[in-house]
C-alpha positions in Angstrom: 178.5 107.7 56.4 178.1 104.3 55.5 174.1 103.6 56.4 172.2 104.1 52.3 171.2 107.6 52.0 172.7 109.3 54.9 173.4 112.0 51.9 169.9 113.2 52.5 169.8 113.5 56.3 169.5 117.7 56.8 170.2 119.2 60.4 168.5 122.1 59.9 164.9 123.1 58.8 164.0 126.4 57.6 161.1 125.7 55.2 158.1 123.2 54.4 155.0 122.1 55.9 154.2 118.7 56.7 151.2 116.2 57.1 153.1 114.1 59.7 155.9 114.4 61.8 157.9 111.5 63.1 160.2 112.2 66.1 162.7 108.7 66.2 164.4 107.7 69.8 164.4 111.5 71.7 162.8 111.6 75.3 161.6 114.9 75.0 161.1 117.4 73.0 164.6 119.6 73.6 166.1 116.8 72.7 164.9 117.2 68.9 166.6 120.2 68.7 165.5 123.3 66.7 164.9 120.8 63.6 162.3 119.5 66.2 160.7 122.8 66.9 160.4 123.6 63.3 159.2 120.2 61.9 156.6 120.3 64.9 155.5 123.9 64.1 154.8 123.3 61.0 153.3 119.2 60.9 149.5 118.5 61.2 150.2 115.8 63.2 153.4 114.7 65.8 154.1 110.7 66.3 156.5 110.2 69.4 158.7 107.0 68.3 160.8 105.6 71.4 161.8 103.5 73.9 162.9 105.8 76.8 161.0 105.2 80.2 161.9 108.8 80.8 159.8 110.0 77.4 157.9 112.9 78.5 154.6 111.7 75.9 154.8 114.8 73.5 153.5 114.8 70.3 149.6 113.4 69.1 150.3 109.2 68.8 152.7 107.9 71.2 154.6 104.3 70.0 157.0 104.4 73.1 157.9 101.0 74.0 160.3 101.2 77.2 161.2 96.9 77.2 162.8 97.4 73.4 166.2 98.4 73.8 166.2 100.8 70.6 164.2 102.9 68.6 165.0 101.1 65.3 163.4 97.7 67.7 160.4 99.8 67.4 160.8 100.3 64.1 161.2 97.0 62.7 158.4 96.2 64.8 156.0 98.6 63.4 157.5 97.7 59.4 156.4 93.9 60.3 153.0 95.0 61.2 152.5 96.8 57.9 153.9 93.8 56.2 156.9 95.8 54.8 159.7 94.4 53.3 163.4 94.8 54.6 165.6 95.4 52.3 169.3 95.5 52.8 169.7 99.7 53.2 166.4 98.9 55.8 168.8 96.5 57.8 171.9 98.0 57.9 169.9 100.9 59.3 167.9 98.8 62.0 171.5 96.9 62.8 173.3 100.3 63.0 170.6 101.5 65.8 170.5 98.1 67.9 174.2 98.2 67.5 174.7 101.9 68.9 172.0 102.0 71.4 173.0 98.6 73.3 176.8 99.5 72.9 177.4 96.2 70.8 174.8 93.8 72.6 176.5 95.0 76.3 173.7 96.6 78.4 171.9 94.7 80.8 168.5 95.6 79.0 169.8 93.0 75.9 167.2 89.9 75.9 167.2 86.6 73.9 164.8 88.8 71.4 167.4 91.2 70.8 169.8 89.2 69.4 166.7 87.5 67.4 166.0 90.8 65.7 169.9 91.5 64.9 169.8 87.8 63.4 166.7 88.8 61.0 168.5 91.9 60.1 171.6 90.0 58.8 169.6 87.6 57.0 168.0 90.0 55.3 171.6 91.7 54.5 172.6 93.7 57.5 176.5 93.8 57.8 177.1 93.2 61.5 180.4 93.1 61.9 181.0 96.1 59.5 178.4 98.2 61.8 180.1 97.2 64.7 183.7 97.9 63.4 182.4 101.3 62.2 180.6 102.4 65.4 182.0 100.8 68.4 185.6 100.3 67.1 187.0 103.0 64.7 187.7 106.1 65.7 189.5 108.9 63.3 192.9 110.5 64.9 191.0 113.7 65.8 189.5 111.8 68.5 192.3 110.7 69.7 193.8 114.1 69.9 191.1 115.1 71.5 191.4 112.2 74.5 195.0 113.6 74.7 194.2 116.7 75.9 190.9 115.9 77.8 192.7 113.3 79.8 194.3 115.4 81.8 191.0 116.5 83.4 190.3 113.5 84.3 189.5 112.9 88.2 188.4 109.7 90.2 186.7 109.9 93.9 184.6 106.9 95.9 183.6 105.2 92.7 183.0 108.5 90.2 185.2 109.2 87.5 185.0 112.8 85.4 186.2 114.1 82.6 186.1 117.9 81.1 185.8 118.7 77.3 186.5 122.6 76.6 185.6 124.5 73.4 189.3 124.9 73.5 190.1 121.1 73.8 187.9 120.3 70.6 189.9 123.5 68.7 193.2 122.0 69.4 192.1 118.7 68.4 190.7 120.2 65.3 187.2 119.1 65.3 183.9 121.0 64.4 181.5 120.1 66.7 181.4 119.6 70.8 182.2 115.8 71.7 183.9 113.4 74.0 184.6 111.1 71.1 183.0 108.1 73.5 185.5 108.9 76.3 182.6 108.8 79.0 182.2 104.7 78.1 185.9 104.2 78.4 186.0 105.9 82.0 183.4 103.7 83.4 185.3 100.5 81.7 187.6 100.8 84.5 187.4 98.4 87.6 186.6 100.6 90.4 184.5 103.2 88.4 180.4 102.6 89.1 179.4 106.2 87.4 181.2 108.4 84.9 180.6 111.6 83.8 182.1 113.9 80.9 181.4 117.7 81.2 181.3 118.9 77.8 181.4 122.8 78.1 179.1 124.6 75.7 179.9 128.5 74.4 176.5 129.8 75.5 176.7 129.2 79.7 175.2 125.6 78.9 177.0 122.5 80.2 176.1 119.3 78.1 176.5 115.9 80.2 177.1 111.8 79.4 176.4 109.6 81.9 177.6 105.8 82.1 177.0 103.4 84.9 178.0 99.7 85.5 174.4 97.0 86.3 172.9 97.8 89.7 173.4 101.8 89.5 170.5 104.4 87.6 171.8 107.4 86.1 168.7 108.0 84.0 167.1 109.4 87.1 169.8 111.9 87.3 169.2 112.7 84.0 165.8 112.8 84.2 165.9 115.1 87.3 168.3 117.9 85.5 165.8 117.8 82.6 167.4 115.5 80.2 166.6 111.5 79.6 168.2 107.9 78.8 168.1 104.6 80.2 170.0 103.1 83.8 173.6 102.6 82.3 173.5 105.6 79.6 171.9 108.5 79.8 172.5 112.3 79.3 171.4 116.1 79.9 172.1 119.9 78.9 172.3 122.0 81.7 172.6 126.0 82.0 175.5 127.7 84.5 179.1 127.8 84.2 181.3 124.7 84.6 182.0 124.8 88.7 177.6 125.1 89.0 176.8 122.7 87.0 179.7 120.3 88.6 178.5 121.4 92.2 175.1 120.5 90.9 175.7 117.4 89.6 178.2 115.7 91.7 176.0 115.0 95.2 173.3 113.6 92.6 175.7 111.4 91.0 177.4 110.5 94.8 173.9 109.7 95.8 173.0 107.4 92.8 176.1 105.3 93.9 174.7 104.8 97.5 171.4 103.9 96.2 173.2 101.1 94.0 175.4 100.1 97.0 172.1 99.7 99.3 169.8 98.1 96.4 172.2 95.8 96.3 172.4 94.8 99.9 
């Protein structure tokens, strides 16, 4: 709630008509959700802004840029090109989404140009450590509620480790909305975990998933192959069946991305 004007950020469309559409850092077009389908109804036009390799090229004018390591890169890219000014709101913005998407400047996709761009953006005002203390650090007690129940779903096996989040875990934890409150990056913190998954039961038969993984092991093809998206070490998917299917599903695809990081590794 701290990035300027997040007051006027909507989640749900129901009205207008538009000359333009811009869709900012989803893969694919579920992803967007039903604002998507809406604002894409009912635009002239579609521009697919991104930076997943795993973008599926909807819209009419593609700027998807696979070496940036966030959406708001591509932004500030595109703002330089036009010669537009960035202001402070502009930067705290831009810092907020190369702050989020790297997970503080820790994936393996973070280059020297990365932290050039993040250096820009606090000269021209961004507050780094305040974004970083914000999104990577503070958390409100709900969430920790929430880990106090979920934890005790947590399981481990040959370099996996799982988690489960119920509609009656978030209840009891009193939150509003489906979430594993960043539990899936604290699972594969731990020494012997290469992948971790958190199961995040939805109330319609739909099973949303987060992926981690450490460097060396993909989990955006798994993604990718259950019709979802994201990069090597996070990446995520919605898929429909009841919590055992989807597990039975999932957990050969995920045992099989650790061999193939065992053996590229060789």
């Amino acid at each position: 709630q701290y990035i300027p004007q997040q007051e006027t950020v909507i989640s749900d469309l129901k009205q207008g008509q538009w000359e333009l559409m811009i869709s900012v850092d989803a893969s694919d077009e579920e992803r967007t959700g039903d604002a998507g389908v809406y604002g894409r109804a009912h635009s002239a036009a579609v521009i697919n802004l991104d930076h997943h390799a795993t973008n599926t090229m909807f819209g009419n004018l593609h700027l998807v840029v696979p070496s940036a390591v966030a959406a708001s890169e591509v932004v500030y890219d595109w703002l330089l090109q036009f010669g537009h000014t960035i202001s402070v709101p502009v930067a705290t913005a831009l810092l907020t989404g190369m702050v989020t998407d790297t997970m503080g400047f820790r994936t393996n996709h973070v280059v020297p140009r990365t932290l050039e761009i993040a250096h820009q953006l606090m000269l021209a005002g961004g507050p780094l450590v305040d974004i970083i203390n914000r999104t990577m650090v503070s958390k409100p007690i709900a969430h920790i509620m929430l880990w106090k129940h979920v934890f005790q779903s947590v399981e481990y096996k040959d370099g996996i480790a799982s988690a489960v989040v119920t509609p009656d875990d978030i209840k009891a934890a009193d939150l509003s909305e489906m979430t594993d409150a960043g539990l899936v990056s604290t699972l594969v913190a731990a020494d012997e975990v290469m992948i971790a998954v958190v199961f995040k039961v939805e109330p319609d038969n739909k099973v949303e998933l987060s992926f981690r993984s450490k460097v060396g092991y993909d989990v955006s093809a798994v993604a990718f192959a259950l019709g979802g998206g994201g990069h090597k070490p996070a990446a995520g998917a919605t898929v429909t069946g009841t919590l055992d299917e989807v597990k039975a599903r999932v957990m050969p695809m995920l045992q099989a991305a650790i061999q193939q990081g065992k053996q590229a590794s060789v």
